[in-house]
Structure formats: C-alpha cells, structure tokens
C-alpha positions in Angstrom: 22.3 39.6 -17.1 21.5 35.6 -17.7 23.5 33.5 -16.0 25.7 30.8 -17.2 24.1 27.6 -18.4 26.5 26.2 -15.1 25.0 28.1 -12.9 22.0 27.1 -13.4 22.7 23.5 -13.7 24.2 23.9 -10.4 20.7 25.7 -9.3 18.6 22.8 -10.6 21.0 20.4 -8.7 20.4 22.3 -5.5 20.3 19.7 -1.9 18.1 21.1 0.3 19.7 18.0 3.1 16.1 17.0 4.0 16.2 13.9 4.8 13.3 11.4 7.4 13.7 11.3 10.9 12.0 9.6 13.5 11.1 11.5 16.7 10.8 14.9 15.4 7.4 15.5 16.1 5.0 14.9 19.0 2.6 12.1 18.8 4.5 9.8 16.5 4.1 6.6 18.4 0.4 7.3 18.6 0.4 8.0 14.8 2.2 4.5 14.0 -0.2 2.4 16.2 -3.2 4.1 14.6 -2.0 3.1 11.2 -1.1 -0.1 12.7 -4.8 -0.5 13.7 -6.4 0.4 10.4 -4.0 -2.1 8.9 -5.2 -4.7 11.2 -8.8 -3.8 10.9 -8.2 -4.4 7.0 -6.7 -7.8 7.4 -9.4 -8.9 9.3 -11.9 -7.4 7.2 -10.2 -9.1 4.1 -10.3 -12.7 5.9 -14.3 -12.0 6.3 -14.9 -11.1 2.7 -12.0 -14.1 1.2 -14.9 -16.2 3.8 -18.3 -14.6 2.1 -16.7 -15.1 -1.6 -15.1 -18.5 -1.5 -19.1 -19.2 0.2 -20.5 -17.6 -3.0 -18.5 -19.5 -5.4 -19.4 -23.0 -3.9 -22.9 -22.2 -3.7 -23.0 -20.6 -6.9 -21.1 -23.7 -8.2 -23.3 -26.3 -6.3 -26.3 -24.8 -7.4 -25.4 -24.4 -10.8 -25.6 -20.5 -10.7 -22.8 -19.2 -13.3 -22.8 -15.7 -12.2 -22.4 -16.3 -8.3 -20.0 -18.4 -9.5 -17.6 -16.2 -11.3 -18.8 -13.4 -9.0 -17.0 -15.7 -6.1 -14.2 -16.3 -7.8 -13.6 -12.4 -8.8 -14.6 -11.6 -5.0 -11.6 -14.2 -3.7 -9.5 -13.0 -5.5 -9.8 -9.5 -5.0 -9.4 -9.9 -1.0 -6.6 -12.2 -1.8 -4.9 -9.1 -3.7 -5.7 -7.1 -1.0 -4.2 -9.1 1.8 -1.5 -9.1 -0.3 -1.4 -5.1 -0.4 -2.1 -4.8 3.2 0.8 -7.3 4.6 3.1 -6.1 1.7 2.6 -2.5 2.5 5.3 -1.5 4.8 7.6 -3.1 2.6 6.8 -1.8 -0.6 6.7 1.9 0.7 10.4 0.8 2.1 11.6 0.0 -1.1 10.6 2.7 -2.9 11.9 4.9 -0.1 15.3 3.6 -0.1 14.8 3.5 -4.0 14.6 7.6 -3.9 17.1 7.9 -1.9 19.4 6.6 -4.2 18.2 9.3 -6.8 21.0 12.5 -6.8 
C-alpha cells in the first residue's frame, strides 16, 4: 500500500538533530593547531612568492622584458588572492556554516 503524499513529505523533512560539537573526539586540539600550522606555512609561503613576482615584474619592466613583465604582475596577484583565501578562510567556512544552519 503507498503511502500518503504527507507521509512522505514528512519523511523527506526527516531531522536527524545532528548538529557540530567541539570536544567529541580525541585529538581535536592537536587537529586545530595542525591546520593552524599549514595555514601559517601558506601565509608565509605566499609573502615569499608576492616577493619573487613583484621582483619579476620590475626586472621584467626595467629591462624591457614584456612577458616577465605581465608574468609578475599575474604571479602578484595570484599570491595576493591567495593571502586573501588563506586569512579569509576561517571566516568564509563560518559563514557558510551558520548559513546551513539556517536551512530547515
């Protein structure tokens, strides 16, 4: 026998009550610093390639080299973007958490 087109509207509607918590698991704090250190080792990495392509886009300007030139300017601002991921990223994941949340 089907059932009702209510009943399963109430199925599809179904809370499981699964929400995050912090402290469930073992090794949590460990986990957040070693994301913490990959974000830092990124940052730092970006600061040494914003260094190398700002360097290439003066030389290449200098010297009158048009493709080290524009090869410069897309490297800077690539690691520009990406600092801008990397500090932004706890945020944006925040967001978009408390964004889904909101979702019933």
């Amino acid at each position: 026998m089907p059932l009702p087109l209510a009943d399963r509207v109430i199925q599809l509607a179904f809370d499981p009550g699964i929400t995050p918590a912090g402290g469930g698991l073992p090794g949590l704090a460990v986990l957040k610093n070693v994301v913490n250190s990959i974000n830092m080792f990124g940052i730092i990495a970006v600061v040494g390639a914003l260094a190398v392509s700002l360097g290439v886009w003066a030389w290449g300007h200098h010297t009158g080299g048009h493709q080290a030139e524009a090869n410069g300017k897309k490297g800077a601002v690539v690691a520009a973007g990406a600092a801008l991921g990397l500090g932004a990223a706890n945020g944006i994941v925040a967001f978009f958490s408390a964004l889904g949340s909101q979702v019933h």
